[in-house]
N, C-alpha and C positions, 0 to 999 in steps of 0.2 A: 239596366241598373247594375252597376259594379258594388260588392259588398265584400270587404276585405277588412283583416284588423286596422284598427287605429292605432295611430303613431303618433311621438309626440308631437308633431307638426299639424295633426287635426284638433291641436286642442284649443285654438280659440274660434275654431267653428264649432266644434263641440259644444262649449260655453255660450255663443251663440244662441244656438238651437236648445238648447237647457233650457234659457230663459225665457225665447221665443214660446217655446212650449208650456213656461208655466204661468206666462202674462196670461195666456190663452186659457188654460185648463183650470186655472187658479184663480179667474178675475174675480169671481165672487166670491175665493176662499180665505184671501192672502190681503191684508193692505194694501190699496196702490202705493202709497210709500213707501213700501217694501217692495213690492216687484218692479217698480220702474225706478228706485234707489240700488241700495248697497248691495239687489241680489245679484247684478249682472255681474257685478264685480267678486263679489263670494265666488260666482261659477266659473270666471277667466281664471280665480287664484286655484279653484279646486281641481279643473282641469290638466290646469299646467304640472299640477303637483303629481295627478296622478298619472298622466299618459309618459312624462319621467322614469315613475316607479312602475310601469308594466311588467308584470312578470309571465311567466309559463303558466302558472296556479291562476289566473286570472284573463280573461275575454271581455275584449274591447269591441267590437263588430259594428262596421262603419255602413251606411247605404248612401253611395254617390251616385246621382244624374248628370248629365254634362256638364260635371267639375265642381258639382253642388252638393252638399252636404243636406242628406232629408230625411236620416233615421240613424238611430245608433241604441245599440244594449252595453249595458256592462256588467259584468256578475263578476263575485271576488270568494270566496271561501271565509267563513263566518264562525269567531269564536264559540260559537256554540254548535259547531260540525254542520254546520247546512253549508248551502250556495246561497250567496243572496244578492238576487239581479236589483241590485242599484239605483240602476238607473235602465229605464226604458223611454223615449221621447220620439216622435216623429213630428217632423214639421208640420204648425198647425194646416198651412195648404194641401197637405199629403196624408192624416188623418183620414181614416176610412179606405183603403186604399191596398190593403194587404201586408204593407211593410212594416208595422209593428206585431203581427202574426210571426210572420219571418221569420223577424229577427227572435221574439220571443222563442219561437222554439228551434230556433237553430242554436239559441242558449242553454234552454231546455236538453238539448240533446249533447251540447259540450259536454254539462254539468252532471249528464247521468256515465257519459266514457270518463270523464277526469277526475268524478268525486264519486264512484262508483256508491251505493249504498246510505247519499247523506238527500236530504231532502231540500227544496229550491225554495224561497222565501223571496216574499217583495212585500212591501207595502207599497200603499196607495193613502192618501187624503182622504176623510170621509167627505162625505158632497161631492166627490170627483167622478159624478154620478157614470159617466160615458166610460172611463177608464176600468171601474167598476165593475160594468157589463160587461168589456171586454174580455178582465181576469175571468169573470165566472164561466164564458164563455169559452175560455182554452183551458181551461180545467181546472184552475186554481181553488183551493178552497181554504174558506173563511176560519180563521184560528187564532185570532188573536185582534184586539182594539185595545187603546192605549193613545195618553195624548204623547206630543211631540213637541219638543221647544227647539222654535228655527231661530230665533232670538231671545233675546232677554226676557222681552214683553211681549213675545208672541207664541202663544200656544195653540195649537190645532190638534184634533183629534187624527187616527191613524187606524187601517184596517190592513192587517195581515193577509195574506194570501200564500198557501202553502200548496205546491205537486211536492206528492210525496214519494220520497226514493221507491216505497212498495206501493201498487195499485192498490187503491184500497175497497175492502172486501175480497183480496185474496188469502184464503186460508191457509196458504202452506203449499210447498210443492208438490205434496201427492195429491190435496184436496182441491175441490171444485173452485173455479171462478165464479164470484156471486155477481 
């Protein structure tokens, strides 16, 4: 498994795999109208735009098999001082597998040397019941629900997931680990 930044030139397999990923994780969340309409095309225009503007302040991290695109993270720095990983997707074939672990926290660990002190943020879909388990299971915690408008006429709810810059329960540098 090669896993190297992404470049503008991974951005219509990125887009790809976006979608692949949310026909799949999404079927019962999303309109099929929507996932097999205008989102494919929302993710070719959003990729394009952003693997463009990559910067240093920001991690793209790509997971290719024999010239195949099967995972990717993205995390940007967040008006309100977090990190916030974006986007997280692995191909629905490749699910379960270890390479959203990975990547996750080889983001994780960007975000703690590059944004020393700020805390990592994702949402998730509510009903995205597997994705879910995932976040609780690499540590993430629960801090926030709120709905989300992916269109006009489309609103779904959203669950927050926060690693926080300080372990939490530690009291201070002289004091105990709880």
């Amino acid at each position: 498994m090669l896993i190297r930044e992404g470049t503008p030139a991974d951005a219509d397999a990125i887009a790809a795999l976006h979608t692949a990923s949310w026909r799949s994780a999404y079927a019962t969340l999303l309109p099929s109208s929507y996932l097999h309409g205008p989102v494919a095309e929302e993710h070719r225009q959003q990729w394009r735009t952003r693997t463009a503007a990559l910067s240093p302040g920001q991690l793209l991290l790509t997971a290719h098999q024999d010239g195949e695109l099967h995972s990717f993270v993205y995390l940007r720095p967040a008006a309100d001082h977090s990190v916030h990983v974006d986007n997280l997707h692995v191909h629905p074939d490749r699910v379960g597998t270890g390479l959203g672990r990975l990547l996750l926290h080889r983001g994780l660990a960007w975000a703690r040397a590059t944004y020393p002190g700020r805390d990592v943020v994702l949402e998730v879909l509510r009903g995205n019941d597997r994705a879910i388990v995932f976040y609780e299971r690499q540590g993430g915690l629960r801090t926030a629900e709120r709905p989300l408008r992916l269109a006009p006429d489309l609103v779904v709810d959203e669950i927050e997931y926060t690693w926080p810059a300080e372990p939490v329960g530690r009291q201070g540098e002289d004091g105990p680990e709880v």
